[in-house]
Each structure stands twice: as C-alpha cells, then as structure tokens.
N, C-alpha and C positions, 0 to 999 in steps of 0.2 A: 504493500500500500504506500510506504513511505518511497520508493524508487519511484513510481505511478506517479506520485504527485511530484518528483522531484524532477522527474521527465517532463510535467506539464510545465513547472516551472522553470523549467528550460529553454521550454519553445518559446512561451509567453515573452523569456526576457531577450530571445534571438527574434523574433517577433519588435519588439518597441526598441531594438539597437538599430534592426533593418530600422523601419520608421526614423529614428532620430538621425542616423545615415542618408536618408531621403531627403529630410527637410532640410540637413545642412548643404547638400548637393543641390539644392534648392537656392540655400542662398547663396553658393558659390554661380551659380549661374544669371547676374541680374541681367534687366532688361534692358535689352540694347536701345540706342538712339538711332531711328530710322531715317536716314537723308537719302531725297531720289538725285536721280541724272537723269536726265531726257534729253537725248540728244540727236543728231541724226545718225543713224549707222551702217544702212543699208541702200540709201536715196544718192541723189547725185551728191557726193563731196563727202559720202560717208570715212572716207580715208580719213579728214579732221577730226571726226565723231570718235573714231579708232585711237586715236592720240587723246584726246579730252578722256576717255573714258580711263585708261591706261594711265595718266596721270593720277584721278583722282580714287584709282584704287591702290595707289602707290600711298596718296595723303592716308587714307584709312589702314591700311599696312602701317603704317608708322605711329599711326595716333594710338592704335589698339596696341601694339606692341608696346609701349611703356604706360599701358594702365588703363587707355578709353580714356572716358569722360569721367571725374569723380568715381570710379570704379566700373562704368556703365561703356559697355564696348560699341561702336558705331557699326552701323549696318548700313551699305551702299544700295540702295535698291537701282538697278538700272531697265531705261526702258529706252527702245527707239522712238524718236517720232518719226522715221519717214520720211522727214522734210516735206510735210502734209499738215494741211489745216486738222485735216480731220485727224489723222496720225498725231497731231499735239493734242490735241484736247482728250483723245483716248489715251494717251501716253503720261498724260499729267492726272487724267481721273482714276487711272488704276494706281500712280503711287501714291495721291491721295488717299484713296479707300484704303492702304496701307498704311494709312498712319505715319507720313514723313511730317518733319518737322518744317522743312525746306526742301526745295527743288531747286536743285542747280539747272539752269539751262536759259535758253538754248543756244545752239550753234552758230544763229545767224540772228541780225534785229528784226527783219521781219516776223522769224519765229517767234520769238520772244514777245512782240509786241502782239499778235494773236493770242499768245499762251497766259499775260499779263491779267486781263478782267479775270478770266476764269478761273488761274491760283489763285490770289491776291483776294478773288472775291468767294474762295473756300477758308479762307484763312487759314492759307500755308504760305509762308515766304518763298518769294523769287530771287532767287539768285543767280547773277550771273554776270565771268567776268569775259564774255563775247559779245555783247550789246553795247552800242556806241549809240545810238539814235537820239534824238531829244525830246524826241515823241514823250518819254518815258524821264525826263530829267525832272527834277524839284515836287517829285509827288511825295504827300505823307501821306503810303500807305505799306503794305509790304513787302515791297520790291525793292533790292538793291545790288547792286553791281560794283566789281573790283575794277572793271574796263572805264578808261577817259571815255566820254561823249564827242560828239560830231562838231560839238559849238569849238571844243579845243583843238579839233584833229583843221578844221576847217580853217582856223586863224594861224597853226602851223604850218600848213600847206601853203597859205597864201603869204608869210613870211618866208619861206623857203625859196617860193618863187621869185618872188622880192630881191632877194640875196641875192639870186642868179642871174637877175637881171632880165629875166623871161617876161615877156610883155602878150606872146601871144601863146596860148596853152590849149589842147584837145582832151575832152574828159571822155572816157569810155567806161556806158552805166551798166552794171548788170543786174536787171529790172526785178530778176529773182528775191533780189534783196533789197525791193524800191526802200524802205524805211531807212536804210543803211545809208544808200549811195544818193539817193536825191536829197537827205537830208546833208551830206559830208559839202556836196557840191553848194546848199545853200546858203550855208557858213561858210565858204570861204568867199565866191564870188564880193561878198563887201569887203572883204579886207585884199581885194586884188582888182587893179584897176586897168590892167591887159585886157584883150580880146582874148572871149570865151569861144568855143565851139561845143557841142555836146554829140554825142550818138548814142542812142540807146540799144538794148538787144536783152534777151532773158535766155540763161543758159540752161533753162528748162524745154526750150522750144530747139527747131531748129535752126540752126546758126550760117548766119550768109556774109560769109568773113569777108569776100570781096567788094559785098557794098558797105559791110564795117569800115573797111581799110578804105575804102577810097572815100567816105564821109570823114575821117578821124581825119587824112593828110590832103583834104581840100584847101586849107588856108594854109599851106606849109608851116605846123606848129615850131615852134623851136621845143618846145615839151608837150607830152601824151600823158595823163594822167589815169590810170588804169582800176578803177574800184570794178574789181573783178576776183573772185574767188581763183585758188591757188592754178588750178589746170588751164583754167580761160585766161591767164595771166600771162602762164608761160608760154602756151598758144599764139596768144597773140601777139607776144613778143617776136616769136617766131614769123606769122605775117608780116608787122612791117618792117623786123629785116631782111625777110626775102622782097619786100617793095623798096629796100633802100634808104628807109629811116635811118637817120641817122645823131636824130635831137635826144634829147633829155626822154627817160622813162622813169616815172614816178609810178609808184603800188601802194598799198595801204595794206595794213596787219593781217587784215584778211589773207591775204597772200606769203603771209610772212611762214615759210615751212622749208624744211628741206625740199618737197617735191617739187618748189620750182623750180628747183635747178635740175631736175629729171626732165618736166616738162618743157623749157625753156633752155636749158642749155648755153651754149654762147652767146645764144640772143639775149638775156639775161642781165648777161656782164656789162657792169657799170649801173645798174637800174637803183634808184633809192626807193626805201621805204620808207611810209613815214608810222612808226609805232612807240606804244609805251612800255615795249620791252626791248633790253636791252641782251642783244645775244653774246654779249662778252663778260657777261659775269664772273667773277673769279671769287666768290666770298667761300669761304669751305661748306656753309649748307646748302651753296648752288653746286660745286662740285660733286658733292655727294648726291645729291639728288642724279643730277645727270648720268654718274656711276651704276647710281641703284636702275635706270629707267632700260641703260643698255643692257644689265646684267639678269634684270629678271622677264624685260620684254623682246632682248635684242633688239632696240628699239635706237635711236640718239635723240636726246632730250629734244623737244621743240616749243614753238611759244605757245601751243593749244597745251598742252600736258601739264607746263610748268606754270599755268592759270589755273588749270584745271587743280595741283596740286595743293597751289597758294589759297585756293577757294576752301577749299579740304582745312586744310590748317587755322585758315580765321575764325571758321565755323567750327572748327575742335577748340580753338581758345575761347571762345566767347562761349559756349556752350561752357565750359566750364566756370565760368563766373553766373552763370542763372542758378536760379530753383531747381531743388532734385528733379522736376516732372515740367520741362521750361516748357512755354506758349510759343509760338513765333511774335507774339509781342513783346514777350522776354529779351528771346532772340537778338530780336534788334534795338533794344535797351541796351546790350550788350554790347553792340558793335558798334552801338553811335557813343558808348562810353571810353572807347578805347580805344589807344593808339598800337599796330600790329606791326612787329618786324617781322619781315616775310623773305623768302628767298630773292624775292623780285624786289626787293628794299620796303622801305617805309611803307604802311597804309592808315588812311585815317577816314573816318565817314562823316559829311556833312550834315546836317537836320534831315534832309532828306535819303539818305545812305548813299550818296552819289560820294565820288571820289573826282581827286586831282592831282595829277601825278605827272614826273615829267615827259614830255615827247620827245622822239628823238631820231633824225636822220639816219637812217643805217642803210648802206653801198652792199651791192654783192662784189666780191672783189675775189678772184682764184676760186671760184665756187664755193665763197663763204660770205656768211652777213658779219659787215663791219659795222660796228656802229662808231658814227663820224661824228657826234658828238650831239649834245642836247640842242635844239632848235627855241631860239631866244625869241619871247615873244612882248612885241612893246605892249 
C-alpha cells in the first residue's frame, strides 16, 4: 500500500515538474515584435526589392542576436507588392491582420503614396526610407521616412547645374513613378533658370527609345537628366551614346546600384548622381555591415540594403525606449524624441518625422561610385 501511494506520489510530482518546466519554457519564449516589409519582389525592378529585403533581414539578425527589444525578439514579416495598386493594398492588409507595428515600404513614391491613407488610416506606421515625394512631406500622422524629399533633391540639382554652368538641361521622366519624378522636376525648375526640355515615357509600357532619344537631344542639351529607375538608366545611357551624346548625364538614387554599371557599362562613365548616400563610407559599423551583407548573401553592400538596414536599427532603438506593449503612436514619440547614429551617419526627425540630411554628388568613375563631395546649397 505504502509503494502504491508512493508511486502515485511520484507521478503527481513528475507530473507538476513537467508543468513548472512548461511555464518557465513559456516564459523563456516572449512575444516577439512584429515589423512588415512590403516591397516589390517579383514586378519590374524587383532586383531592388531583392537588396531592400536582404538588408533589413540582416538589421533583424543583429538586433535579435544581442537580446531583441527589452528581451522581446523582432519578427520581419515580409510580403511582395507586385508593384501593383492592388498588390499594395493586399500586401499591407495581410501584415496588418498580423499585427505589425510598422511597415517598412515601399520601393518607389508612387507606391508608397497609394499605400499611405490605407496604413496610416489602420493605425500602423509607414515607414520608409525610398520615398522622396512631397506629396507626403509635413503631415502629422503616421508616416515617416529616413529618405530626403524632392523639395531638397530639387534645389540640389538645380545648384549642381548652376556650378557647371549648364544653362540648357533635358529631363527624362519615368511616369511609373509620376509622384517621384514630376515632383523632383518641380523643385528644381525654380531654382534653375536655363532652358528646360522634358520627355516623358513609363517603363511599365512599351518603350520607343528612338523617339525618346530624338525628343531628349532636340535642343542639343549640354546635360540629360535621367529620373529613371536603375535598368532604364543604364539603357539609356547606352542610347544616347550610341547617338553621340556626349554632354553631362545626371541620375538620381533611384539608380544608385551596382546594376548600373551591368546595364550601362561604359556609357555610364562619368555620369553623377545626385543622392543622400554616400558610397565611400569607411566608419567600422559601415565596414562590417558590408562584410556581413557579402558573407551571408554573396551579395556587395548597396544603397537599397544599407537603408533598408538603417531603417531596421532606428526602429530597434526606438522601440526600445517605448512601453512593454508600444502603439505606433509610441513609436513615433520615440523617434521624434531622439537623435540616431546610424551607419549612414547622423539621423534626426522633425515634428513631422520627415528628415534632412546631406546630398551629395557622387561620379561613376572605373566602374565605381565616387562621391565628389556634399552639394552646397544657398
């Protein structure tokens, strides 16, 4: 009788060990912090989508290896949009139903300005540092961005030109991304008082390079200014050297990747960019980053990744100064309290979470981006 019960009381106490074994594996596993990406992946330009994603699974690799958030590990939810009206708004309502805090994205301003009411007006924050439009500048609502705006890129372009003494300049739009490119073009036109020409074209449709080219080099520009994503860049760099161009080619961050120089090749060389990143970084947590981006992607660092990273990291700092359980109004309580050292330098956010930061000329030169120096603006 007395083994009988000493047997039950055996089980009983392997029995409430399992149990307290449970609830402590319980608490070793707290609840993650969910951030989406909505990006394009699979649409025209998805190769960008490729590097933004691969960046900002590198930030969450890092953040969760020394600890997460206050103990709490981040969880990257990713989703394509397509590069579709409809592909974003499905793309942003399924990591919403999941419970993200913020959406990083998107890829392009037009997206982003489509995908804006409908996060914004779920109450999850937009983020995102590949938006440049002004469409979206000085709102207090949910939205904010690591990327300069159009108002800036616009008064540096038209100082650049300035410098160079360029009085007449051709602008080539790529309509794909009206919100981006007719916005850039309409900050700068007042701080430039040369002759304009324009040509527009959408690199969703099909493309009629020879009456592009022979519209762009009708007034013989002395510069071509090119707001054109990274392959219609290099492309058409390619056109008007096969026509004999031989002025000024200007590109915009959009274009800023290694694959122009695949697409573009010796047509390429000499062409500036005008961006606010700066490809010659030498800080040791820009080194390492780049390190880690070859070694675990095979990949070399570029400017989509290392946004995409920077974005990862503000939003794992600031997240760590909220509430155990933060709101996206937290959130950005957070980021507009503070100032971020980031691998891309300083960051700070206005009343509005908009950013200013510096611009800067950067040459392709031996098949590399030089940056020539910051672009001074009166």
């Amino acid at each position: 009788m007395v083994k009988k019960h000493c047997a039950s009381l055996a089980v009983v106490l392997a029995f409430l060990a399992m149990t307290a074994a449970g609830l402590i594996s319980c608490k070793q596993a707290p609840k993650p912090i969910k951030i989406g990406l909505s990006i394009n992946l699979s649409g025209r330009g998805g190769t960008a989508g490729e590097y933004i994603r691969d960046g900002a699974l590198l930030g969450v690799e890092d953040i969760n290896a020394t600890g997460g958030i206050n103990g709490r590990p981040i969880e990257l939810l990713i989703e394509d949009d397509l590069n579709t009206k409809e592909g974003i708004l499905a793309a942003d309502g399924r990591l919403i139903d999941q419970g993200v805090i913020a959406i990083i994205g998107h890829s392009f301003s037009q997206n982003t300005v489509i995908a804006h009411p409908f996060v914004t007006g779920r109450n999850t924050m937009l983020f995102t540092p590949y938006t440049a439009t002004t469409q979206l500048t000085g709102q207090d609502d949910l939205f904010c961005r690591t990327a300069v705006d159009d108002n800036l890129y616009g008064k540096a372009l038209a100082a650049l030109l300035n410098q160079c003494g360029i009085n007449n300049v051709a602008f080539l739009l790529d309509m794909s991304n009206q919100s981006f490119v007719e916005d850039y073009l309409e900050h700068t036109t007042p701080h430039f008082s040369g002759t304009v020409a324009v040509e527009r074209f959408n690199s969703k449709k099909e493309v009629d390079w020879p009456q592009i080219e022979d519209g762009l080099l009708a007034n013989n520009p002395q510069a071509i200014v090119m707001l054109t994503e990274v392959s219609m860049t290099g492309i058409g760099a390619q056109k008007l050297a096969g026509r004999g161009f031989s002025g000024e080619l200007i590109a915009s961050v959009w274009a800023q990747s290694p694959d122009l120089m695949r697409f573009g090749g010796k047509a390429v060389e000499g062409m500036t960019l005008i961006t606010f990143i700066n490809p010659n970084l030498t800080s040791p947590e820009y080194l390492k980053f780049t390190a880690k981006m070859l070694d675990k992607f095979n990949k070399p660092a570029t400017a989509r990744s290392a946004r995409a990273y920077e974005a990862i990291q503000i939003l794992g700092e600031a997240l760590r100064s909220c509430p155990a359980n933060p709101t996206p109004a937290d959130l950005k309580a957070a980021l507009l309290a503070s100032r971020f050292s980031t691998l891309l330098g300083p960051v700070s956010f206005d009343a509005s979470c908009d950013v200013d930061r510096p611009v800067y000329a950067v040459r392709i030169e031996d098949g590399r981006f030089i940056n020539s120096g910051e672009i001074r603006i009166e």
